[in-house]
N, C-alpha and C positions, 0 to 999 in steps of 0.2 A: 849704474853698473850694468854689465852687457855678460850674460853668461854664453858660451861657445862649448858644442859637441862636434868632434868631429870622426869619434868613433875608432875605427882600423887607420884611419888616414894620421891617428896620430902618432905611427913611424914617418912622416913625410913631413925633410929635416922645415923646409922651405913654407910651410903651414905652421908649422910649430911655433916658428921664428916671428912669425906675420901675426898671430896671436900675443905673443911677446911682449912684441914691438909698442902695443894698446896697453895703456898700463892700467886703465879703469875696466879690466875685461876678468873674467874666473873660467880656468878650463873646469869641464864637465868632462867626468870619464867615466867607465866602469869598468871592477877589477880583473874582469876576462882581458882586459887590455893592457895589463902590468907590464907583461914582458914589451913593450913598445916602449916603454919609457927609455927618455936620453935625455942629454946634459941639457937641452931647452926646459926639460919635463923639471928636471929636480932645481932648476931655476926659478919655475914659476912657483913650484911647493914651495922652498925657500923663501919665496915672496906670499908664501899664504895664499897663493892665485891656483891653487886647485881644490875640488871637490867632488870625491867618489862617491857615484851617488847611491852603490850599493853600499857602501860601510861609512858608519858618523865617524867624523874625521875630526881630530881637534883643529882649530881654527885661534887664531889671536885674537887677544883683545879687540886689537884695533880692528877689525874686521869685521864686530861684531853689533850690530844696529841696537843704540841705547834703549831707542822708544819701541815700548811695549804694542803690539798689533794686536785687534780683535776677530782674529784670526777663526771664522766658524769648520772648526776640524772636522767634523764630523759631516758637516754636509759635503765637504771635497773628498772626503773619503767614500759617502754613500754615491756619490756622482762617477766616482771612478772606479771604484768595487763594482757598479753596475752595466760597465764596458763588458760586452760578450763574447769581446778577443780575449779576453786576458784567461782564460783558459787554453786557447788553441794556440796564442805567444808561450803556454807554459808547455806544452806536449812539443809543438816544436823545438824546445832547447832539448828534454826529459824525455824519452820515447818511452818509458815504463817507470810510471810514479812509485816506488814502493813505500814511498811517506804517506800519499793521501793527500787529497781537494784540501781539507783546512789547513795545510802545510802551506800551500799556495796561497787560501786568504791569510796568513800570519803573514808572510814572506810579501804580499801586496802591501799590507796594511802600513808595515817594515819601510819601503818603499816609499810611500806615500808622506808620511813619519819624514824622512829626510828629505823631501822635497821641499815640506813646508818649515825644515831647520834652513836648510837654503836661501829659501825664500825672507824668512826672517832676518836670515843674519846678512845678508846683501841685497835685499829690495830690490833681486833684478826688474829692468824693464821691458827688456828683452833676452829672447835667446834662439840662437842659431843653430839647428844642426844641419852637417853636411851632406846626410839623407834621411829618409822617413827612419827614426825609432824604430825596430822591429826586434828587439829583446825583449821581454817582458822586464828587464830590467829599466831600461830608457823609455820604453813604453809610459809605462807608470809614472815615472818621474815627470816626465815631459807633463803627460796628462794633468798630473796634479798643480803642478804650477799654472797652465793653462784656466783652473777652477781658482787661483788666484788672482788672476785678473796677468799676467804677465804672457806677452804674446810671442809666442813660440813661430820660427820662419824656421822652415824644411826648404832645401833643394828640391827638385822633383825632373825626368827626364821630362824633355819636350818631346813633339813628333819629328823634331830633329835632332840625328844622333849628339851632334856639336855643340846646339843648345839646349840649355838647362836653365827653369824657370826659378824664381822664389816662390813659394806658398807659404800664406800665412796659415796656422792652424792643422791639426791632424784629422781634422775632420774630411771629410769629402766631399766639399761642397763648391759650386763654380766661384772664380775669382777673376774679376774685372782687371786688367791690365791697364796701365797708359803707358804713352811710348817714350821712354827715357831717354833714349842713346841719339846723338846727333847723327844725321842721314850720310855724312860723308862718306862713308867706305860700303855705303848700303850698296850702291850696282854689284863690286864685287860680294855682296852677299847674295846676293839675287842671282847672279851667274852660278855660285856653290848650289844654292835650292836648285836651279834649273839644274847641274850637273848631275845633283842626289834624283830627282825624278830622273833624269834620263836610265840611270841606273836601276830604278824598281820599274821604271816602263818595259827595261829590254828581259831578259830570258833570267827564268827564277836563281839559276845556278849563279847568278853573277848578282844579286841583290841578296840573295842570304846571310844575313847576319855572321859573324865571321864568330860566333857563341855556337850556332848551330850547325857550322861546320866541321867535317871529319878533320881531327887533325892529322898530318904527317907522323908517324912515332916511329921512333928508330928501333933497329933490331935489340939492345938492350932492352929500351922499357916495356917494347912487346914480351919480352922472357919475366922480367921483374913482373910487373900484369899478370903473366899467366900463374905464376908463382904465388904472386900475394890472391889469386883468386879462389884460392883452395884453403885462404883462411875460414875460418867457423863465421867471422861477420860477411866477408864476401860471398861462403856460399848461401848465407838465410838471404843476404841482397838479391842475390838469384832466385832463389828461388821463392821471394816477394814480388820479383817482376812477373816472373812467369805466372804468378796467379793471378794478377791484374790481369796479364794480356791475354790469357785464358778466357775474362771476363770480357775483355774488349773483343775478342777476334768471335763470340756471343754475338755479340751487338751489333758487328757490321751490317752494311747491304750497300750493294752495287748503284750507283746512281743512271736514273731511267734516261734515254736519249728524250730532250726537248721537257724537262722538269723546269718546273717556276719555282724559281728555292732563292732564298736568302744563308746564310753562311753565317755559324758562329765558330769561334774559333776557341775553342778552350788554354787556358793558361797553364804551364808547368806550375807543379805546387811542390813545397810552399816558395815561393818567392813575395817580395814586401810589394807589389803591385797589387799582390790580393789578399795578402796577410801583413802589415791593419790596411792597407790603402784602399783595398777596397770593399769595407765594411762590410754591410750584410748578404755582398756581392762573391764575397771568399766563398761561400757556397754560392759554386755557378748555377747550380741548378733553378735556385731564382732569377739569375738573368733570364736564361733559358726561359721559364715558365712565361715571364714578362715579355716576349720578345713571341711565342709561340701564341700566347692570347689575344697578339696584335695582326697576327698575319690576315690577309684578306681570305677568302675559299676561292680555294685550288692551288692556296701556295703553302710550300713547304719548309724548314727552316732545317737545313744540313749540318749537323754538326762536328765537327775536324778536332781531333785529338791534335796536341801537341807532339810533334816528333820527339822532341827531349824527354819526356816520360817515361820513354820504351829503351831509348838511346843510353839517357842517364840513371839516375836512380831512381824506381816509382817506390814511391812512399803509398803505403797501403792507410795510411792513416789519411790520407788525400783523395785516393785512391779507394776506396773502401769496399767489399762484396757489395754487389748489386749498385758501383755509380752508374754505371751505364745505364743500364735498366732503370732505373728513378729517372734518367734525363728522357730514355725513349718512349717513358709513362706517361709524358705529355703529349697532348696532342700536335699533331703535323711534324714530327720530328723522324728525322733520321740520323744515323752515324756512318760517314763514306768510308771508304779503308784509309789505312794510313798514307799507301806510295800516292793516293789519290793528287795529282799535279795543282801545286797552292796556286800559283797561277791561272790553271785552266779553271779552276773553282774559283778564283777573285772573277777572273771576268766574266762567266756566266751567270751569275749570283745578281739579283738585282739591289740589294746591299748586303753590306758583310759588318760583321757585329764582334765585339768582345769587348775585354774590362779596358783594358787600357793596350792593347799589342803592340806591335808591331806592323800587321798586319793590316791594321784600320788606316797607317799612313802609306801604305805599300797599295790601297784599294782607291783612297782620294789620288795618289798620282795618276793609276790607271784611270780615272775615271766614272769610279765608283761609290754609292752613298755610303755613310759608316751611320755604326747607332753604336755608342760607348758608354761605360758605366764610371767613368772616372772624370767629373767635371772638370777639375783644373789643366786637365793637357791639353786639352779642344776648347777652354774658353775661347769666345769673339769667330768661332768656325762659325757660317753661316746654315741657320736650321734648314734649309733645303738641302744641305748637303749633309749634315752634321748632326743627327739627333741624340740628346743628352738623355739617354732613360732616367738612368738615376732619378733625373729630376721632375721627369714627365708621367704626370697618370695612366694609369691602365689604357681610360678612354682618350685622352692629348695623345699618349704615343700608337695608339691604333689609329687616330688620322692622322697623325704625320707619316708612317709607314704607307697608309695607302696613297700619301700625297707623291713618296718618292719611287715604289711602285707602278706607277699608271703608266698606262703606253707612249701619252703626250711628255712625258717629264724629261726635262732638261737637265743637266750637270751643270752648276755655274762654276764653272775650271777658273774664269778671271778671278770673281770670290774665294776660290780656294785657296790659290796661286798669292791674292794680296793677305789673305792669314796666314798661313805660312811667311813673308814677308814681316808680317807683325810680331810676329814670334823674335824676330831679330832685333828689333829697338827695343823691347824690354826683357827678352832675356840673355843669357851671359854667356857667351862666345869662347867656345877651345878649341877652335880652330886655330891651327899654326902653321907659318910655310907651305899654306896653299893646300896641306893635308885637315879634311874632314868628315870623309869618311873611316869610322873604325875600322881594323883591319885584325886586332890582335888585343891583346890583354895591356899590352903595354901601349897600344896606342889610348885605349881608355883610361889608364893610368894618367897618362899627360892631359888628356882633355880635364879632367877630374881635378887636378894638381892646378891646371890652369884658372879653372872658372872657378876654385874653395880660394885660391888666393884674390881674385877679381871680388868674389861679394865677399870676404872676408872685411877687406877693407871698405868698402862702401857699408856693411852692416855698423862700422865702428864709425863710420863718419853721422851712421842716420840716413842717408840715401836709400838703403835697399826697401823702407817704406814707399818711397816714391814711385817706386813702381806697379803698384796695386792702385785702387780705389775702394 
């Protein structure tokens, strides 16, 4: 038995159907996702083929595994009760608890409780989701099956927008790939890579994420906008930003002509790159600290707020009095201003650093070393070019920094150039029509729609193992 999450995606008629279609398979869902349901959904109910994993569901007979399990409850619950997300998964859903912390250990423990009904009553072997868990609802669940011995595969973005890897496990730790896909159509993959560098080589305005770009908005929804700004929630959003950027516009300072600086780039919060994916990294300020205890003397380590922070909505619970000031408390640090040009700071930077960016694969195109906090994107990246903090010691990642630092040091471009290449034999391609660069919301939609039905089907044949070691 093969259980499947797919989350929001399960509006999307075409996933639905491709779950279906598997008839030893159980959708997982959770009840913020009710109103999605359609005539596929009340199909597989019907068939006893689904499982809320916030509410005990009755379930048939026949569905329900005779032989009694020796099930040790209590150590998968001390194992996952002791995950140090599952408070900041609960503040991100609840901005103002007024129940209180042991509402939340009930509501885990809750949680945990149907995991291992789950678990019982259909002995999965595995289970799919479409991206990392980041409810505290599928959090948990996931988790606890995991402490059952049942091996949980998440999606996860590559450093290509197109491709999308499988990861086994929610933990964060690196994963060995082999190469699956036969080479035939590999040139034209090679030709799209080349196409995507050429685009983060040339001028920043034309490589920016099409997320981080201003939209067009017509003269209605600028009136509607202004109008709904003046609500009681839109004006505390105001005037939460303006205290963040109060605190930031504190912090700045101008960068010196002819500085020897490495470059971090901070993440928009909360998004699931750093909340759970990247564990005890979701506080940046430990990378930071990590990254600033490695620099050699005389170098400095530049840190870049996220545009979207100021742009979008800053969450002061991300955001917090005095973040700035705790990053700039370590030593060799500084904070550039915001209009500061991402570009002219990739390529002056002798590397450039973050959890998991954007930015880390916009620096390897130019030419530039990364150091990341998220093993599984940059698995098989070559360490002269690619250093894995996460996984490297205080003293390991202070000589490998001075190794890619030094005035002799080389870029191995051909090494880079063939991992990125590797990334396309084992992972799963949405590219269509020759379009693979994102552009819009709905072009990620299709890539999304494309690559859930691609390992949907391989997860159900047993294939989507084969791409790990």
């Amino acid at each position: 038995m093969r259980g499947v999450y797919v989350g929001g995606l399960m509006g999307v008629t075409s996933i639905m159907e491709s779950i279906e279609d598997y008839e030893e398979s159980i959708l997982i869902y959770e009840s913020r996702d009710n109103t999605l349901k359609d005539e596929t959904f009340e199909r597989l109910e019907k068939g006893f083929r689904t499982f809320c994993l916030d509410q005990l569901n009755a379930c048939a007979e026949k569905s329900l595994n005779a032989k009694p399990l020796n099930l040790d409850r209590e150590a998968v619950i001390r194992s996952v009760s002791n995950d140090s997300r599952l408070p900041q998964l609960k503040s991100r859903d609840q901005r103002i608890d007024f129940i209180g912390a042991f509402s939340t250990v009930c509501d885990c423990n809750d949680l945990i409780e149907n995991a291992l009904v789950f678990y019982e009553r259909y002995l999965p072997t595995e289970v799919f989701c479409s991206y990392s868990p980041h409810t505290i609802e599928s959090f948990v669940f996931m988790r606890a099956l995991e402490e059952c011995g049942v091996k949980v595969i998440k999606l996860i973005n590559s450093p290509l927008p197109w491709i999308f890897l499988p990861k086994v496990g929610l933990s964060n730790e690196p994963q060995n790939y082999r190469i699956r896909r036969e080479s035939g159509n590999l040139e034209a993959q090679k030709t799209q890579v080349n196409k995507y560098f050429s685009v983060l080589k040339g001028e920043y305005e034309q490589a920016i994420p099409y997320y981080d770009r201003n939209p067009m908005i017509s003269p209605l929804r600028r009136l509607t906008s202004f109008i709904s700004s003046w609500s009681p929630k839109s004006v505390f959003k105001y005037y939460e930003k303006q205290l963040a950027y109060r605190d930031f516009k504190k912090s700045v300072a101008s960068l010196g002509q002819g500085m020897n600086y490495g470059v971090y780039f901070l993440h928009y919060q909360p998004e699931s790159n750093t909340l759970p994916d990247a564990e005890i990294y979701n506080d940046q300020y430990l990378a930071i600290k990590k990254i600033s205890n490695s620099l050699p003397d005389g170098m400095t380590l530049v840190i870049k707020e996220h545009p979207s922070t100021f742009s979008k909505r800053c969450d002061l619970r991300f955001r917090p009095k005095g973040f700035y000031q705790r990053l700039l408390s370590l030593p060799n640090t500084t904070m550039c201003p915001l209009d500061t040009p991402t570009f002219h700071l990739i390529d002056d930077a002798r590397f450039v650093s973050s959890i998991t960016g954007v930015c880390l694969t916009e620096a390897l195109a130019r030419g530039i070393p990364i150091i990341f906090f998220n093993s599984a994107r940059f698995s098989g990246f070559p360490l002269a070019a690619a250093l894995d903090a996460s996984q490297l010691s205080y003293d390991r990642l202070k000589a490998e920094v001075s190794n890619i630092v030094r005035p002799s040091y080389l870029f191995p471009y051909r090494q880079v150039m063939n991992s990125f290449i590797d990334l396309v034999t084992y992972g799963y391609d949405g590219s269509e029509g020759g379009s693979f660069i994102l552009t819009s919301v709905a072009d990620e939609g299709r890539v999304t729609e494309i690559i859930n039905l691609k390992i949907i089907k391989d997860f159900f044949e047993g294939s989507v193992s084969n791409t790990y070691t």
